[in-house]
N, C-alpha and C positions, 0 to 999 in steps of 0.2 A: 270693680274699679273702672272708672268713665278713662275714655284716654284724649287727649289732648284733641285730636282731629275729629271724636264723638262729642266733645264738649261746644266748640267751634258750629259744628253742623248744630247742633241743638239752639244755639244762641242764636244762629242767622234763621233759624228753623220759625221759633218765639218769634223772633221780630216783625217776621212777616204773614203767622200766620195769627196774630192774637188781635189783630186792628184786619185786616182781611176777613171776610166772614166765612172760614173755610175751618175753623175749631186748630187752635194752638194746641189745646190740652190734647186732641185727639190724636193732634198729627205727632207730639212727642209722644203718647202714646205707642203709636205706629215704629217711631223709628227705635224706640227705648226696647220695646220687644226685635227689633230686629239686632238691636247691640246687646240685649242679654242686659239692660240697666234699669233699673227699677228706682225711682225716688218721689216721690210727688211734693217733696219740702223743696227738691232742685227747680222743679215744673213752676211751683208759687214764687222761689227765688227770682227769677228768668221775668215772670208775672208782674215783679215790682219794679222793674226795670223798664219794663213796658208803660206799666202807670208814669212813672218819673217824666218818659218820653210826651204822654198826651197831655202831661202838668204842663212840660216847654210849651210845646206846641200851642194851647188851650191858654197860655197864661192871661193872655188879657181878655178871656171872656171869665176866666174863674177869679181874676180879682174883682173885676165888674158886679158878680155875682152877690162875692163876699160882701160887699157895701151895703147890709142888711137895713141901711135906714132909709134903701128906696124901698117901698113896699113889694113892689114886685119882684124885686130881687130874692125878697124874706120868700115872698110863694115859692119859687122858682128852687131857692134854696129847701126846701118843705119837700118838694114836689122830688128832689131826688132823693132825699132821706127817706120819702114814704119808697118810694121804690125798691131801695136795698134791701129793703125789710122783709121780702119771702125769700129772697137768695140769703142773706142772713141765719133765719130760720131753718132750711134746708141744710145751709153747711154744715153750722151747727150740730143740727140733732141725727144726720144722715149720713155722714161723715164716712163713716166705717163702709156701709154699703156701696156708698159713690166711689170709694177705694179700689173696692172689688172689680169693677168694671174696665180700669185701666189697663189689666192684665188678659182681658175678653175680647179676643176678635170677634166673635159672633156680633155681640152687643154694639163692639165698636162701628162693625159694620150699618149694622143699622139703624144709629147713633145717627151719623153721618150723611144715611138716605136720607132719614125722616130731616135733618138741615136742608139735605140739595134741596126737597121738593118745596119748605119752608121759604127760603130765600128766593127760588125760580119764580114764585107764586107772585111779586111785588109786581112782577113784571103786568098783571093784572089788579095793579089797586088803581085805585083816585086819589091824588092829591086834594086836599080840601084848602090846605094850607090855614089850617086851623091855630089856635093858640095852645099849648098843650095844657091838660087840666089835671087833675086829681085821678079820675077813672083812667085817663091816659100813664099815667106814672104809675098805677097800681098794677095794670095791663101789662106793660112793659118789665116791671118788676118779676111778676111770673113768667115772662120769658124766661129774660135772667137766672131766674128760678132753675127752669127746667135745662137751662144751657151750661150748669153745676156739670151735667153727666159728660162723658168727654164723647166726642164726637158731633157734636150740638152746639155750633158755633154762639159765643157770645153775642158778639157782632152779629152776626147774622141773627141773631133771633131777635135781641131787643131794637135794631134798625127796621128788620122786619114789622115787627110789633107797631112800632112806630109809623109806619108808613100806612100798614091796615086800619091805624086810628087815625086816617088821613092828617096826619101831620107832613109838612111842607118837610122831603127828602135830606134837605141839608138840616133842617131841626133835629129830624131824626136820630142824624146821626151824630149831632152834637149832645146831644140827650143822655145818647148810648153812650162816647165817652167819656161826659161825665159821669154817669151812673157806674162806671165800673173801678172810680177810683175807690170810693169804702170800702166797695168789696174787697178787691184784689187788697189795696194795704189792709184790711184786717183781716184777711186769710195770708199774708203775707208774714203781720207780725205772729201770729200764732203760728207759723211752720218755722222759723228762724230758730227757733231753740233746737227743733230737730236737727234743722242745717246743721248749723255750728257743733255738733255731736258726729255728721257724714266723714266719709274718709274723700271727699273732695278739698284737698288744698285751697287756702286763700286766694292764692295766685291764681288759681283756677277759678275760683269765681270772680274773682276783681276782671279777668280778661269777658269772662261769660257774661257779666251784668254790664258792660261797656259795650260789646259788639250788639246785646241784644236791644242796649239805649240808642245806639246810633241806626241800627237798620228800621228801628219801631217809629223812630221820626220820618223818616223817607216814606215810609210805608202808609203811615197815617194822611201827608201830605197828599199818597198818590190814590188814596182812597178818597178823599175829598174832592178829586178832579173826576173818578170815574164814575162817582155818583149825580154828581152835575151834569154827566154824559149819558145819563139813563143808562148803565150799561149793569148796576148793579145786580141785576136777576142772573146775569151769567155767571156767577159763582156759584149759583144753586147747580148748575148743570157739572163743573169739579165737582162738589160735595159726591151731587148722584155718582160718578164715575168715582171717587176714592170709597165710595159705600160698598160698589158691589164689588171692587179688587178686592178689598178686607173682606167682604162677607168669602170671596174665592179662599183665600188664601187660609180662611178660618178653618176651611173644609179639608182643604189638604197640609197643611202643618201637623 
């Protein structure tokens, strides 16, 4: 049973690390093993709180989007449907195994390196400031893909991605949070049935999906200023340092 002050910590936890490219799923990982709490239907709960948050934030570039009778819109709108589509696939049919992993310090640990060095790495791309395309969204999408496992920041992988296919850094990352609303709301709806069966109270998640909506706005906002400031690669270097505590701790737990 989660208790009020674990609930709390986990909510502010979400907020700031699932728009940060330092892996949400990993770091509730991290602390759920350290409260003895195990849920992954709470982790995706917490998840759609976060989406709600980049919906505000994003609104008037995703109605813009939505107005499917500019043509480039229609691409644009294509272009992150095609994306979703191996993270889709992966959750899908992998499900069970990617389960397993949450309960794995080892893996977590190195989960986590393989992000830091992924994300430090931008700090060596070129900007092309390109328009993004089809091989670009499909690219991005296997990030995505591969950032299912916990420790392997979303964010960080598909901005990454993004920036390797010289796309202009604020594209990037606008990209990225678009592309993570299908996912997360349809691994969202499909974990709600579980919820609603948890021995977590309502009251406990009305307080949880509020704290995790208000810190995931701030957080998004301030991730939009540090990527402006080039300073994005320096979250590769946390990753690496939470990589090799977990991989420590792996060893002596």
């Amino acid at each position: 049973m989660v208790s009020w002050l674990q609930l709390i910590t986990l909510s502010i936890l979400q907020g700031i690390t699932e728009w940060f490219p330092v892996s949400s799923s990993g770091h509730l990982a991290i602390f759920q093993n350290f409260f003895g709490f195990q849920s992954l239907s709470f982790d995706i709960f917490l998840h759609l709180a976060s989406i709600i948050a980049v919906v505000f934030v994003l609104k008037k570039e995703i109605i813009n989007i939505l107005n499917i009778k500019d043509r480039k819109n229609l691409k644009y709108l294509f272009l992150i449907i095609l994306g979703t589509i191996p993270a889709g696939i992966i959750g899908l049919f992998f499900k069970t195994q990617i389960e397993s992993f949450f309960s794995n310090l080892y893996y977590l640990g190195i989960f986590f390196i393989i992000s830091g060095m992924l994300v430090y790495s931008t700090k060596f791309s070129k900007t092309r400031e390109k328009e993004i395309n089809f091989v670009d969204s499909l690219f991005i999408g296997i990030f995505q893909a591969i950032a299912i496992l916990p420790g392997i920041s979303r964010s960080g992988a598909t901005i990454s991605s993004g920036i390797f296919r010289g796309l202009k850094r604020e594209e990037a990352v606008k990209f990225s949070f678009l592309l993570a609303i299908p996912v997360i709301l349809g691994a969202s709806l499909l974990e709600l049935k579980d919820l609603a069966f948890s021995d977590i109270s309502y009251q406990m998640l009305i307080l949880s999906f509020t704290i995790t909506l208000i810190v995931s706005i701030f957080t998004i906002k301030l991730l939009l200023k540090i990527v402006k400031s080039d300073k994005f690669y320096l979250f590769g270097i946390y990753n690496f340092v939470i990589g090799v505590l977990v991989l420590l701790w792996s060893f002596v737990k």
